[in-house]
C-alpha positions as CSV (number, residue, x, y, z in Angstrom):
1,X,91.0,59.1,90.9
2,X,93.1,56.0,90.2
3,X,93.6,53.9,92.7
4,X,96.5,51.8,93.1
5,X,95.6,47.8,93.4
6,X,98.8,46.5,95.5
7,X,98.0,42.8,96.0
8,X,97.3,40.9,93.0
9,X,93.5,39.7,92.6
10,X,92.9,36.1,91.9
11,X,89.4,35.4,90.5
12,X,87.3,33.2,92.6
13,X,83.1,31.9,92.3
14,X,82.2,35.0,93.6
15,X,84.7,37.9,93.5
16,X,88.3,37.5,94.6
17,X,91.4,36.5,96.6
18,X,94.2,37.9,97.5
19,X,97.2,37.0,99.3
20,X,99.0,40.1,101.7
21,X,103.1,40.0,102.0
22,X,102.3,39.1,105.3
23,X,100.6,35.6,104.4
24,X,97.4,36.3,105.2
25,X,94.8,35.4,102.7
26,X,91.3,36.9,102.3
27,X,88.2,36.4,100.4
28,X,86.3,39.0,98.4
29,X,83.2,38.2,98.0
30,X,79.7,39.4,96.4
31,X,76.4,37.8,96.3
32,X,72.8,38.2,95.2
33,X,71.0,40.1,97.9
34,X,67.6,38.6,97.9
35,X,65.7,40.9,100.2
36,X,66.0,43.9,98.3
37,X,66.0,42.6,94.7
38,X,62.6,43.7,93.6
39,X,63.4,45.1,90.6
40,X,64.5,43.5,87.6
41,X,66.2,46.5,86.5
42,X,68.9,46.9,89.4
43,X,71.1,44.8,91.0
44,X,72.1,44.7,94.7
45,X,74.5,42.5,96.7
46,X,76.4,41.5,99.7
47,X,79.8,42.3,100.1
48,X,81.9,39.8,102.2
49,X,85.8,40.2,103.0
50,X,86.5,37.2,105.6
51,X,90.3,36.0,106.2
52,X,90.7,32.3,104.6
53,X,93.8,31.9,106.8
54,X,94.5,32.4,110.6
55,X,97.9,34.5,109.8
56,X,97.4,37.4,112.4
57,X,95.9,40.6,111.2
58,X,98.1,43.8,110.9
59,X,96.7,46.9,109.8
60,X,97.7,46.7,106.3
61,X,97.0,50.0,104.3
62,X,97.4,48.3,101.2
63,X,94.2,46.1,102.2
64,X,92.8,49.0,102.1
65,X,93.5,50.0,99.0
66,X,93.0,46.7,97.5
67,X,89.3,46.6,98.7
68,X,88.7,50.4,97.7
69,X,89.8,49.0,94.1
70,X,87.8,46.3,93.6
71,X,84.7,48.5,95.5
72,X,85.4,51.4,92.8
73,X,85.0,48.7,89.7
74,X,82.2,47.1,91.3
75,X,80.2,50.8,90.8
76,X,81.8,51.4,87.2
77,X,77.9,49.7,86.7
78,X,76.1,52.6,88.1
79,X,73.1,50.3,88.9
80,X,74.8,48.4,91.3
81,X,74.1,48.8,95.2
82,X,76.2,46.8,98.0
83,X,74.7,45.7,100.8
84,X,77.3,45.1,103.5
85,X,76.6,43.3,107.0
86,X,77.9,43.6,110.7
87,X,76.9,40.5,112.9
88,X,77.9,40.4,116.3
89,X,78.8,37.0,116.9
90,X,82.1,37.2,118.2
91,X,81.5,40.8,119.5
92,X,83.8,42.6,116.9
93,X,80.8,44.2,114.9
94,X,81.3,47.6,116.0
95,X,84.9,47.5,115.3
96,X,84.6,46.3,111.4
97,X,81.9,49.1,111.1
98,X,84.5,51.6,112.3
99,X,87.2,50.3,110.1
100,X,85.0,49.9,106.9
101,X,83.8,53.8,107.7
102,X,86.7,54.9,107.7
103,X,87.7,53.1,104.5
104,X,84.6,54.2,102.7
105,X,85.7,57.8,103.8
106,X,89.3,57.8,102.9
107,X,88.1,57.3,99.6
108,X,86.5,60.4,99.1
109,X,83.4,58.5,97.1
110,X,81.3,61.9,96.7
111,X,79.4,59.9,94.0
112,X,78.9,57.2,96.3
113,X,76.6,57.2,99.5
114,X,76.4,55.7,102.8
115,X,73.2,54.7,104.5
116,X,73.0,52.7,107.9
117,X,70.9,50.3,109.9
118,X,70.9,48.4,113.1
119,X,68.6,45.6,114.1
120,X,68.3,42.5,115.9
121,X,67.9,38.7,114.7
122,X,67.5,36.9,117.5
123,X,69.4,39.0,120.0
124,X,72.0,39.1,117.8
125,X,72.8,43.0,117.1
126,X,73.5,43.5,112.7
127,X,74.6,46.9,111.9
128,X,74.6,47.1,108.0
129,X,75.2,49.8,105.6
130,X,73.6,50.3,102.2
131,X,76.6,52.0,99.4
132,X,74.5,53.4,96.8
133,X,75.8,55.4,93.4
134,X,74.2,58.7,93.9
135,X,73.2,58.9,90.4
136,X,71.5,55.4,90.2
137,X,67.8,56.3,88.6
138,X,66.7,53.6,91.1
139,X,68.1,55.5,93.9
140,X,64.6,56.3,95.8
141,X,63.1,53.0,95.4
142,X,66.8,51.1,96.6
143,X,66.9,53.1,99.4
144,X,63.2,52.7,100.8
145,X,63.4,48.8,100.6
146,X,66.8,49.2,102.4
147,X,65.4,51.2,104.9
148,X,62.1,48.8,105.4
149,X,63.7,45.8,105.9
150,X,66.2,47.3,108.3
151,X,62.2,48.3,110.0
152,X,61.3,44.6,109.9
153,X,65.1,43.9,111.4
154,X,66.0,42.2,108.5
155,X,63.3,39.7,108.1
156,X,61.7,39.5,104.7
């Protein structure tokens, strides 16, 4: 399946901007995910997408479609796994869970699975969800660690 990349991706430290025809500007982002790492062999990281503007948000399909191609290279390396994180510091957790569930299942990713978590830091409520390739030879062993730490509430 090829998925159309409507806003043009401008390479940044970490992953990407983009800019929407609507002004708004947003970071792509994807770092190291210490926690998990214990294996030389795979790698896993966090996946950030945080507005670098205060241009009002508008449901904007082709943000969408933008983050679902830049997810879809990101597993072209079938070792890869994403780690991506909830907080609820302003309350809105729940609602980027829903929207990124929905993303993750408009893009019919049967290679691809979905593994979820909530816990607490400090009374703070983190609902995260692990994206693993379903063929990754590490799959088991990702998983587990995923799965523990979310035990330990995220602590390591």
């Amino acid at each position: 399946m090829n998925l159309p990349n409507p806003y043009k991706l401008v390479d940044s430290e970490n992953g990407y901007t983009f800019k929407t025809e609507y002004g708004q500007i947003h970071s792509l982002s994807f770092l190291y995910y210490l926690p998990i790492n214990i294996n030389p062999n795979y790698k896993i990281y966090t996946f950030n997408l945080e507005p670098l503007n205060s241009v009002r948000s508008i449901n904007d399909i082709r943000i969408e479609l933008t983050i679902r191609y830049v997810l879809k290279k990101f597993f072209e390396n079938k070792l890869n796994a994403l780690v991506v994180i909830f907080d609820s510091f302003d309350g809105r957790h729940h609602a980027r869970a829903r929207l990124f569930d929905r993303w993750y299942k408009n893009s019919n990713a049967d290679n691809i699975d979905k593994i979820d978590a909530i816990g607490m830091i400090d009374d703070i409520e983190i609902i995260a969800s692990l994206f693993l390739e379903t063929t990754n030879p590490y799959y088991d062993e990702i998983k587990s660690s995923f799965i523990e730490l979310a035990n330990l509430n995220f602590y390591y």
